[in-house]
C-alpha positions in Angstrom: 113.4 105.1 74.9 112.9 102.6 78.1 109.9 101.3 76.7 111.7 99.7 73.8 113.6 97.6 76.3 110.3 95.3 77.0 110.8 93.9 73.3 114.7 93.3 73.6 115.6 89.1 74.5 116.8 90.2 77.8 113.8 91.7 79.1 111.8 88.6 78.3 114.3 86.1 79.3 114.2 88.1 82.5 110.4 87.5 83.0 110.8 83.9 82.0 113.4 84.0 84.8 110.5 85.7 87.2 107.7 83.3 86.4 110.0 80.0 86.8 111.3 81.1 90.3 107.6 82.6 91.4 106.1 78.9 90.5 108.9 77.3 92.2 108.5 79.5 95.2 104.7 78.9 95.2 104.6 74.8 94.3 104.4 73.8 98.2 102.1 76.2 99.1 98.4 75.5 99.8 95.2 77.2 98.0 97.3 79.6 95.6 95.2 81.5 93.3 95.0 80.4 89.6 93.8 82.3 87.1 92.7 80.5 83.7 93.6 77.2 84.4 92.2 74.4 86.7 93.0 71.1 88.4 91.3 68.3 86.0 87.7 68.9 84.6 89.0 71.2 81.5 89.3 70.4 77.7 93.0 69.5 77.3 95.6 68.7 79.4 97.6 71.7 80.0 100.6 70.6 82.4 102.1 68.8 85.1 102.7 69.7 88.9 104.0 68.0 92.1 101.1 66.8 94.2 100.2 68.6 97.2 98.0 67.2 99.8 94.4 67.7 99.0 94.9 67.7 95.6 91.9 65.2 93.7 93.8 61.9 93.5 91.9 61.2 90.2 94.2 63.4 88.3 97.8 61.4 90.0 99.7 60.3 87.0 100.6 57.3 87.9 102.7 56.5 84.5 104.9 58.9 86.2 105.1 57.8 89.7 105.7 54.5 88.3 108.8 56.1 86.3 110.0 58.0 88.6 108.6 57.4 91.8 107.7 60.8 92.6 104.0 62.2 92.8 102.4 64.4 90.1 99.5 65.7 89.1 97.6 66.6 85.6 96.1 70.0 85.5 94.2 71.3 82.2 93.3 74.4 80.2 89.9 75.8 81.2 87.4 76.5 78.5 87.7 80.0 79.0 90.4 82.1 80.3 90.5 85.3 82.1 90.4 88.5 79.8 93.5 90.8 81.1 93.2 94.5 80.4 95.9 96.7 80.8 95.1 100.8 81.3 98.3 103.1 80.8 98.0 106.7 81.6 99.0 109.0 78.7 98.0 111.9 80.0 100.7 114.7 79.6 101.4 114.5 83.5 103.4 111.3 82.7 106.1 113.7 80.6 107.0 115.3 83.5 109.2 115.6 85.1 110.7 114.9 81.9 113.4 113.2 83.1 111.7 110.8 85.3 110.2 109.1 82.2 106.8 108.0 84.0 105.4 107.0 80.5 108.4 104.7 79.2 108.2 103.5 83.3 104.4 102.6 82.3 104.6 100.9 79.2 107.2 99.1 80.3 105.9 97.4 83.1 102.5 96.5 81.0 104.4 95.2 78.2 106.2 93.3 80.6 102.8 92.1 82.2 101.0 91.7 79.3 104.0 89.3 78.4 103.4 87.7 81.0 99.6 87.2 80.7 100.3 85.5 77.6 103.0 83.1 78.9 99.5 81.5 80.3 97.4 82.4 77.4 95.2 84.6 78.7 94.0 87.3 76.5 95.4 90.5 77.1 95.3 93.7 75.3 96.6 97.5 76.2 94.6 100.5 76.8 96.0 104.3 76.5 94.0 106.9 77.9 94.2 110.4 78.0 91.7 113.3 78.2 91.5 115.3 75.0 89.5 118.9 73.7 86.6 116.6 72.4 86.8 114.6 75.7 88.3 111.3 76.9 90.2 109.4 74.5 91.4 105.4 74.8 93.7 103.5 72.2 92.7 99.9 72.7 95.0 97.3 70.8 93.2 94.0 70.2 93.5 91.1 72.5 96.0 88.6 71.9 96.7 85.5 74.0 99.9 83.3 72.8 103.3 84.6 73.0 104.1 84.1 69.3 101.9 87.7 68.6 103.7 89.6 71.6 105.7 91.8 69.2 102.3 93.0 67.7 102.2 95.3 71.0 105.0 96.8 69.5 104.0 99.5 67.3 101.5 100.7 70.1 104.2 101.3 72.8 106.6 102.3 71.0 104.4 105.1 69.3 102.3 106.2 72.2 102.9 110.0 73.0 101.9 111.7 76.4 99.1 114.6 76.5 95.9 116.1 77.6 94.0 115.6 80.8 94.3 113.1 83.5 90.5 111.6 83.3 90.7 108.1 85.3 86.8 107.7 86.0 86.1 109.0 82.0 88.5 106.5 80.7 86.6 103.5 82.8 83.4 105.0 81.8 84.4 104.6 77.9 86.1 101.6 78.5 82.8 99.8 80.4 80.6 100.8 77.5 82.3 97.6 76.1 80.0 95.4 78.1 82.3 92.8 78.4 82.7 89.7 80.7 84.4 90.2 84.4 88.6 90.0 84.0 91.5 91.7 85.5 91.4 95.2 85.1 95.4 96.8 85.9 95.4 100.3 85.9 99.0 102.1 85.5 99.1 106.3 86.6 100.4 108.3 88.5 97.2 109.4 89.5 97.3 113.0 89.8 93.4 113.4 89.7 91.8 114.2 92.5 90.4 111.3 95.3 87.4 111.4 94.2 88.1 110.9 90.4 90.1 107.7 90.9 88.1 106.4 93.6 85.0 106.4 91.7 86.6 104.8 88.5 88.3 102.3 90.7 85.0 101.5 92.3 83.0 101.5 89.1 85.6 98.3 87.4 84.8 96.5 91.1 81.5 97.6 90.6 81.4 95.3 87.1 82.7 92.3 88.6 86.6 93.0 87.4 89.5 91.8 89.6 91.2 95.5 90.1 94.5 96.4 90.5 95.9 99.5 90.7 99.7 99.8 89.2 101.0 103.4 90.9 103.6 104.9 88.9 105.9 108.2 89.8 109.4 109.4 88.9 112.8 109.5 91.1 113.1 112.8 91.3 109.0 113.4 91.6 109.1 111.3 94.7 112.0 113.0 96.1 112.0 116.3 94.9 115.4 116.6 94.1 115.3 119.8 92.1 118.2 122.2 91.8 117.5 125.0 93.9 116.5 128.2 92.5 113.6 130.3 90.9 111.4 128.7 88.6 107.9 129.9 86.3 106.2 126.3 86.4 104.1 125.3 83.9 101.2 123.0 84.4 101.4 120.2 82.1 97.5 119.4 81.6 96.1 122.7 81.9 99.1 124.9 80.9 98.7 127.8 83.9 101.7 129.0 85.6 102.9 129.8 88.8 106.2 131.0 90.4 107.8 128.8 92.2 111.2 129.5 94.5 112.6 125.6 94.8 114.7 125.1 97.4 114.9 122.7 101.2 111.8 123.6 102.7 109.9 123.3 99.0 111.8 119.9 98.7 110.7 118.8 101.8 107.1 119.8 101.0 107.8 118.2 97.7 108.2 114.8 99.2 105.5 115.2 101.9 102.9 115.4 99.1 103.8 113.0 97.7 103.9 110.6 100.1 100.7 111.5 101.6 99.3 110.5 97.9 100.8 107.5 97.5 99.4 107.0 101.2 95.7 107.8 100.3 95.8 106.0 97.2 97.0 102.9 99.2 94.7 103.0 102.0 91.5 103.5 99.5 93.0 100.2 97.8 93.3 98.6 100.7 89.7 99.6 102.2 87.8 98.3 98.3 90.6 94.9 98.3 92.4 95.9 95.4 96.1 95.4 95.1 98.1 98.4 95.5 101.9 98.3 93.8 103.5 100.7 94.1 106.6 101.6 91.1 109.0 104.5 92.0 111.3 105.3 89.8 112.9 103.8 86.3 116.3 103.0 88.2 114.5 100.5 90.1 112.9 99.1 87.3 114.1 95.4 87.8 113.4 95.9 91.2 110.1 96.8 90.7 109.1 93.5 88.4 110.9 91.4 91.0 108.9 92.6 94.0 105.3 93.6 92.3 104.5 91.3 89.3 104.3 87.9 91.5 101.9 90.2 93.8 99.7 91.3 90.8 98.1 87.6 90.0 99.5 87.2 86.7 101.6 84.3 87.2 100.1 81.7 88.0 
């Protein structure tokens, strides 16, 4: 199962490798966004940085210039650090097709950035939802913050099984009851609801105050719709109807058509409310994906 790749010592040295070479990529660059941690002014030093102009020449170590005669800079931990809240659809949609794997694509990728998250010790903690008989249902693992406890996320996403209802804008809903303090909020589907649904539980986190970022999952041959040609009795995976279907180039073409012009609306409503869009096609692009998306997401600092 791919998602028991994000607790194998290759998958994380990989990140490791992602978060060095983002930081080095970003350590000349002015007015970066930093998420937990602060530039002097907190409760313990936390690190050391090459000084960039404008940076508050009270916290120059000069210990260091002296040694070395190069320029750097304390920074420190923050009192409080930003809460991290991962959402992974479960909903039976993210089974099919079955061998797309959208569900070991999704738990991958928020192991991985819930890895992450706790590289800077922020608090982070997974959320499953799915929509059930009795109504909307979320798994909610506690929050953990150092890296030492990352393997307690095991058991969760390794045991997670797809089903039920895609409810996006139920889920928040249950999830908001919480009352908790403003964080980052990523939300991982392949959000086959309708506009409206996601829209309005997309709105409702910004609504609260949480930095949103919406994490859009969908399969290789989903996006391209490269099925065998041939009849087929389709079964809908959420509310079990079926329907006839005769698959061949014109139905692949349609195939791809819709779902680009999801991924498109999805986008531009992401765009329009300034949340960050990623989009994550396919698990045969999985490295590719990390690579190009995570540094985007605001994880790394």
């Amino acid at each position: 199962m791919l998602e028991a790749r994000a607790f194998e010592p290759a998958f994380l040295q990989k990140l490791d490798g992602l978060v060095l070479g983002t930081r080095r990529a970003r350590t000349q660059r002015a007015g970066q966004r930093v998420v937990g941690r602060h530039q002097g002014g907190g409760i313990e030093p936390e690190n050391f940085r090459e000084y960039s102009p404008g940076d508050d020449l009270r916290f120059l170590d000069w210990n260091a210039y002296a040694r070395l005669d190069d320029l750097t800079v304390r920074t420190f931990r923050a009192e409080r650090q930003l809460e991290i809240t991962i959402m992974i659809d479960a909903s039976a949609s993210m089974a099919v097709p079955a061998d797309d794997d959208k569900l070991g694509l999704a738990l991958t990728l928020g192991a991985g950035l819930a890895f992450i998250g706790m590289n800077e010790n922020d608090p982070v903690r997974l959320v499953a939802f799915a929509g059930r008989r009795a109504g909307t249902r979320i798994e909610t693992t506690p929050f953990r913050r150092r890296r030492e406890t990352y393997s307690d996320f095991r058991p969760f996403v390794t045991s997670l099984k797809s089903g039920g209802e895609t409810r996006i804008s139920a889920a928040v809903g249950e999830l908001l009851q919480e009352r908790r303090a403003p964080g980052m909020v990523i939300v991982i589907s392949d959000f086959l609801v309708s506009p409206g649904d996601y829209e309005e539980a997309l709105g409702r986190l910004l609504g609260v105050g949480h930095e949103v970022k919406a994490l859009h999952v969908m399969g290789d041959r989903e996006a391209t719709g490269n099925y065998p040609p041939g009849a087929y009795r389709v079964r809908d995976s959420e509310s079990g109807e079926f329907r006839d279907v005769v698959f061949g180039p014109a139905a692949a073409d349609a195939c791809r058509r819709r779902a680009a012009d999801h991924a498109e609306h999805l986008r531009a409503f992401c765009a329009r409310r300034g949340i960050m869009y990623a989009p994550a096609f396919g698990v045969s692009k999985l490295d590719d994906i990390m690579a190009r998306e995570f540094p985007r997401l605001g994880v790394i600092n």
